[in-house]
N, C-alpha and C positions, 0 to 999 in steps of 0.2 A: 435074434437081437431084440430086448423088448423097446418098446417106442417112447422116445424122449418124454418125460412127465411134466404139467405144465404143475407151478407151484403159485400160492396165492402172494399179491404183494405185501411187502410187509410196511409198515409205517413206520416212517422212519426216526421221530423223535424219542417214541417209543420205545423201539428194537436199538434203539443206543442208548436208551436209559438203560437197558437191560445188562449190558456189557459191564465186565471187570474193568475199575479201574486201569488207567495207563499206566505201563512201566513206570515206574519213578522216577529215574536215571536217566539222564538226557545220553544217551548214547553217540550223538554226532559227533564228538569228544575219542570216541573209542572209532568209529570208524574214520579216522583222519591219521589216528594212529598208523592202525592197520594200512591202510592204503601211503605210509608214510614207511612202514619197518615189514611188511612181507611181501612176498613172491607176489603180489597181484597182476595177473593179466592186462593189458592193455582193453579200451574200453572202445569198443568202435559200433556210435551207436547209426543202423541206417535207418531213416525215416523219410517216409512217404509222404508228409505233409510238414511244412512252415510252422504249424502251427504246434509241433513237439519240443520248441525250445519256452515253452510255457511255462517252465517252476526253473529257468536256468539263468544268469546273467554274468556278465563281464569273460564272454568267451564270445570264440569267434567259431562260426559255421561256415564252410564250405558246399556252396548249389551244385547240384550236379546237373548239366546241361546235356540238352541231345547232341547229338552228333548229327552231323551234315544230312547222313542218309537214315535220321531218325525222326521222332518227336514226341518228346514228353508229354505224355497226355494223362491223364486225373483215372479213368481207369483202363485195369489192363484186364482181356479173358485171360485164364487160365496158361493158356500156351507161351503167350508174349509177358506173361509177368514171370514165367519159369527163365525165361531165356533173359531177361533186364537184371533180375534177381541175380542169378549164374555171373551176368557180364560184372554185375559190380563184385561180388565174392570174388572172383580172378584178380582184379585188379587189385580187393585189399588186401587177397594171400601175397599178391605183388610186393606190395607195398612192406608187409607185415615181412617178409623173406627179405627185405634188402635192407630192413633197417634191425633188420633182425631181434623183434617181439612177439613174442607170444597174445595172441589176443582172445577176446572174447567179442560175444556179439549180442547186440539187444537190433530187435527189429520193431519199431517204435511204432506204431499206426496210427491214422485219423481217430480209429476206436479201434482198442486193441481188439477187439473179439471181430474184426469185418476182416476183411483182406483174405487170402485163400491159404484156410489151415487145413492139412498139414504139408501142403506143399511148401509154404515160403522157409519153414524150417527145416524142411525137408532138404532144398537146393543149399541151404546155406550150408547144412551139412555135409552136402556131398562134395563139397567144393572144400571148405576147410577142417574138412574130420569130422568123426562124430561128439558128441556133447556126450556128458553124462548124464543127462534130463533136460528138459526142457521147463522154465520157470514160466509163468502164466500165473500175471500181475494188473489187473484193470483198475485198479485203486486210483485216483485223480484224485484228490481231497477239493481242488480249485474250483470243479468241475461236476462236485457233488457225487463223484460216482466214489461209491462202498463197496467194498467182498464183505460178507458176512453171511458165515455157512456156506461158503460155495457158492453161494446166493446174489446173482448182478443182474439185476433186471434193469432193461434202456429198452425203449419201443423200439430206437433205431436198428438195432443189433438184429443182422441178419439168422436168428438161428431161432427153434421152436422154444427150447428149454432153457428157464434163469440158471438153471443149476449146474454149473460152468464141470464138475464132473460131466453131467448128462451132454453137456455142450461141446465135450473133447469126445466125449462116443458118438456123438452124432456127426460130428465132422471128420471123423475120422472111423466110419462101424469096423470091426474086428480088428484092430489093430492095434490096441490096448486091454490087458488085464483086469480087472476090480485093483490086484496088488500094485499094478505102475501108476495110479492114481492117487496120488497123496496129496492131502493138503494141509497147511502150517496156520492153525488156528488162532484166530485172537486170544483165547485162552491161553493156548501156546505163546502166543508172543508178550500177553501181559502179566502173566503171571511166571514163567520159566524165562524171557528175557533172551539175551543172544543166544547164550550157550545152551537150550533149548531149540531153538530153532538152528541152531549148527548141527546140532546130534540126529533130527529130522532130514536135515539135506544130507546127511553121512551115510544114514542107511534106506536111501532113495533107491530104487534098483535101477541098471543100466537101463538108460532110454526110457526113464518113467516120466510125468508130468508133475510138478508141483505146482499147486493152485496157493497161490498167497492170500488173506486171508486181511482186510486192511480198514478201520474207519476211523482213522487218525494217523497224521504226517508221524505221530510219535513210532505210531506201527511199523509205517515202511523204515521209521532209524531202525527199529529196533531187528525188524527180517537183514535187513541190507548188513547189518553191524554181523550179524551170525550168518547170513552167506560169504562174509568176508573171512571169518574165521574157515568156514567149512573149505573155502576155495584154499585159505592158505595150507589146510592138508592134504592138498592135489586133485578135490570136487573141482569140476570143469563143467558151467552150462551154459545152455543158449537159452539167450529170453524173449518173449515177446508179452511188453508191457505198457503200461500208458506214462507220461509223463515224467510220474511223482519218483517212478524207481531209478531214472536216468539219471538226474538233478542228486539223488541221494549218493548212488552210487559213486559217481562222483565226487565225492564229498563235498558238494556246491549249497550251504544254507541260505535259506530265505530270506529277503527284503522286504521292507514295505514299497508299493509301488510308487515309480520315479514321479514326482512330481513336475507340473509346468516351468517350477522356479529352477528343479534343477537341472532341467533340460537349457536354459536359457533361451527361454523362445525369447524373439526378437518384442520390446515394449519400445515406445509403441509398437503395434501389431502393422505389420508391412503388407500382409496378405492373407488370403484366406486358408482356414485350412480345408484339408481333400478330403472325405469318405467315400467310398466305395464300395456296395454291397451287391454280390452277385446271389450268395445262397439263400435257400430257398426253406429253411428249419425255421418251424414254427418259434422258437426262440430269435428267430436273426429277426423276423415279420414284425413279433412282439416289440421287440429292442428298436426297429425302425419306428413304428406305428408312436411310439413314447416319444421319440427322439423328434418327429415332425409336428408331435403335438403338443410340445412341450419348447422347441426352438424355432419351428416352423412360421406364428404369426409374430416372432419379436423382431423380425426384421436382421438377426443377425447369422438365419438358416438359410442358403437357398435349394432347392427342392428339385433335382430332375429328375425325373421318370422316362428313362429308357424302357420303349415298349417292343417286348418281345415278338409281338405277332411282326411288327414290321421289320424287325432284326432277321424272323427265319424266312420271308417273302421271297427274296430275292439277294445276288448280293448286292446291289446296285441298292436297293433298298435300303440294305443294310450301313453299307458305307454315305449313304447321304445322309442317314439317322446317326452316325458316328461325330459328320464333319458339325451337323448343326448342335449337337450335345459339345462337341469342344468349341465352340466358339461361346457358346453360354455358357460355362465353366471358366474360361477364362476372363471374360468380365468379370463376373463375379468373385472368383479368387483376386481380379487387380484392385478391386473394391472393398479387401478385407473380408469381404463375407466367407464363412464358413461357406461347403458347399458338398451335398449331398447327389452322390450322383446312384441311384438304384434301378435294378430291373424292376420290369411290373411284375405284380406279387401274383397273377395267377398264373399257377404253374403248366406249361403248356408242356405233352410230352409227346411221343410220337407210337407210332402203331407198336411197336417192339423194343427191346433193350437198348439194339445198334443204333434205330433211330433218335431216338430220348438222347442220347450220349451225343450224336449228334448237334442236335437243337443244343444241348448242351453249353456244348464246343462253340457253337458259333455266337451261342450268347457272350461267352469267356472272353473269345477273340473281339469281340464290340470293347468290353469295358477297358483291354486293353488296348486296342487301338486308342482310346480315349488318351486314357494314362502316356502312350507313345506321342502322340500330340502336342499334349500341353506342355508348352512353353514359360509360361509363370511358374515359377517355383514356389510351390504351395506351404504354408506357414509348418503342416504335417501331413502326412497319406496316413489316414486309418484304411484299410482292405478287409473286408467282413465276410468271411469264408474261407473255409480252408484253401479251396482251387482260386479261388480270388486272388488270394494274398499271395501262391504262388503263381500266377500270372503272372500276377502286378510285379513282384518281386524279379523273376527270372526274365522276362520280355518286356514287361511294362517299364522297368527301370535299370535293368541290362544287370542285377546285381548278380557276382560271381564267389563272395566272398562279404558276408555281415556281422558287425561285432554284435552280440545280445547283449542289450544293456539291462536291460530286467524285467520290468513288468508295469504297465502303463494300467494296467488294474487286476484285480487277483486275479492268476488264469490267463493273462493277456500279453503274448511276448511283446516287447516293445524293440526293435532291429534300430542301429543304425549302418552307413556304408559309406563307406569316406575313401574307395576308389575311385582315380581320375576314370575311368573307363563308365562309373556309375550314370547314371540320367539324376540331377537332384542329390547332388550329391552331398551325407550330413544331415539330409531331412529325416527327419524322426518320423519313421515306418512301421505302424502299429500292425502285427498281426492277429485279426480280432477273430478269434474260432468261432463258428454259427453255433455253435449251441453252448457253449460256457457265458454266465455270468446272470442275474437278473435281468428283470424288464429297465428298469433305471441305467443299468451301465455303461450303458452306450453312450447314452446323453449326459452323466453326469464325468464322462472323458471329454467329450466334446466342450462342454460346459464348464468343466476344470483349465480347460487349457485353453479358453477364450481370452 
């Protein structure tokens, strides 16, 4: 098997000047159809992180909670993400047999290329049948990330090779052909259109991989519009994709992000609003570092720095840096002030994997303890991380069940929850993903909605 090849980055303004023209024909018109007059599958997308309802609004999300003799935690090794995987697949062949539909499955990620491939497709298959390929789709437009050539280079992304062929051999060695490898190029898609890309998903071989191929929302209409065709001639896949393919599939079109006015925040302003940053992406650091230095000496920021060294000391430690960070939070929220509440930014980790996940864990559990405290009902909760915003979300705010109302900036789901069981309930709950958006965005949310 030879060895993943590293490829040079490409520049980006560039290498999309370079590109065919867009399709011309707005396709979201034909996939509305379709998903309107044929056999299409039921769409049951499971995601690992809050922060997947990013390009979707005026739907409601369903959290999935541990069980008594469980606990949801941010990662799982190999063994225990086999067996969480399996338990929800059971439950939604359950589901899927008693109400009797046919479904499909998209397995959404924090980054579609991290999480354990080819297991997680693996269990889902074996639990609800096999697929007829496998679609593998990283396209995010909100979020800047592009396919082009097979080509998705992110520092983050745990694998050697940008070259997302090289990146299913590498994660998978001998378990794929050169022939089950195919991918649906933007040539393909802007110059040949749905039915183009139907005729590629037609003569996919059993159990191959298609790589989508994406640097424009037009793109993903136009793949989505011709796997909708290809499925209505009895193509059945499983996917694992980022954002942009869920929201289309769907046939859910874009907004411009909700504004302060139409949220009806309370004028005059009653209370402060909440931010919350756990993660630790050079982007979240950036987004903070702008945000403190930009709202910080106007008097209408307040600033606390939850310090980690003292959070993993002890717990005693820990829980007296909790109680003294919520009593300064809630002055300041009774006082209208905005109010920032952040880990300290240098990242402390520990001798090994188990450890670091640890420190982790107990940093999480501070911010929420915080969030479980405060009594003021705060003007908004922005949650800045992916595990953040599900903390704060699932414990910090007891939410079981959230409508997505759209997007509080591109890229940026904005939840509300208007169960009586909720903590805060109706407060506008931004979930801010640590690496989507500019240095400015943060603040110019915050700044928007003062």
């Amino acid at each position: 098997m030879p060895q993943p090849q590293q490829y040079p980055i490409l520049e980006r303004d560039s290498t999309l000047a370079q590109l065919p023209a867009e399709y011309p024909t707005d396709t979201q018109d034909q996939i509305s159809e379709l998903l309107a007059t044929s056999s299409i599958n039921r769409l049951v997308v499971l995601d690992d992180d809050p922060t997947g309802t990013q390009t979707c609004h005026d739907i409601s999300v369903p959290i999935l909670r541990a069980s008594s003799s469980s606990r949801i935690r941010a990662h799982y090794p190999p063994t225990e993400a086999e067996k969480l995987i399996r338990t929800i697949c059971e439950k939604v062949a359950e589901a899927a047999k008693s109400t009797g539909n046919e479904i499909d499955i998209v397995l959404r990620g924090d980054s579609t290329l991290r999480g354990h491939f080819p297991l997680e497709p693996d269990v889902a298959q074996s639990v609800l049948g096999a697929a007829d390929g496998l679609v593998l789709a990283p396209f995010f437009f909100q979020g800047g990330r592009f396919t082009i050539d097979d080509f998705a280079k992110d520092a983050t992304f745990g694998f050697t090779s940008s070259n997302l062929r090289d990146y299913v051999l590498e994660k998978a060695p001998g378990r794929f052909t050169a022939d089950q490898l195919r991918s649906v190029t933007i040539d393909e898609i802007r110059r040949g259109g749905p039915q183009a890309v139907s005729e590629k998903l037609l003569a996919t071989p059993s159990g191959g991989v298609v790589i989508v191929n994406a640097a424009a929302e037009s793109d993903m209409h136009v793949f989505v519009a011709g796997l909708l065709l290809a499925e209505s001639k009895g193509k059945h896949f499983l996917y694992r994709t980022a954002a942009a393919f869920v929201s289309t599939r769907l046939g859910i079109r874009s907004i411009p992000p909700i504004s302060a006015a139409q949220l009806q925040l309370p004028s005059p302003r009653q209370t402060g609003g909440l931010i919350m940053a756990g993660s630790y992406v050079p982007k979240t650091t950036a987004q903070l570092k702008y945000l403190t230095d930009h709202r910080g000496g106007t008097g209408k920021l307040a600033i606390i720095e939850m310090k980690v060294a003292e959070l993993v000391q002890s717990p005693e430690t820990a829980s007296q840096t909790v109680a003294g960070v919520v009593k300064e939070v809630e002055a300041h929220l009774q006082a209208g002030q905005d109010t920032l509440v952040m880990t300290s930014r240098k990242l402390i980790t520990g001798a090994d994997e188990l450890s670091s996940l640890k420190i982790g864990s107990v940093v999480a559990e501070a911010l929420v303890g915080v969030l479980q405290r405060i009594e003021v009902r705060p003007r908004y909760i922005i949650a800045k991380g992916g595990i953040t915003s599900s903390d704060a979300a699932t414990k910090g705010l007891n939410v079981k069940r959230a409508t997505i109302v759209g997007q509080a900036a591109p890229g940026v789901p904005l939840w509300r929850c208007d169960e009586l069981t909720s903590r805060h309930r109706g407060v506008p709950f931004v979930v801010f993903p640590g690496n989507v958006g500019g240095e400015a965005t943060l603040c110019e949310l915050v700044e928007g909605w003062y």
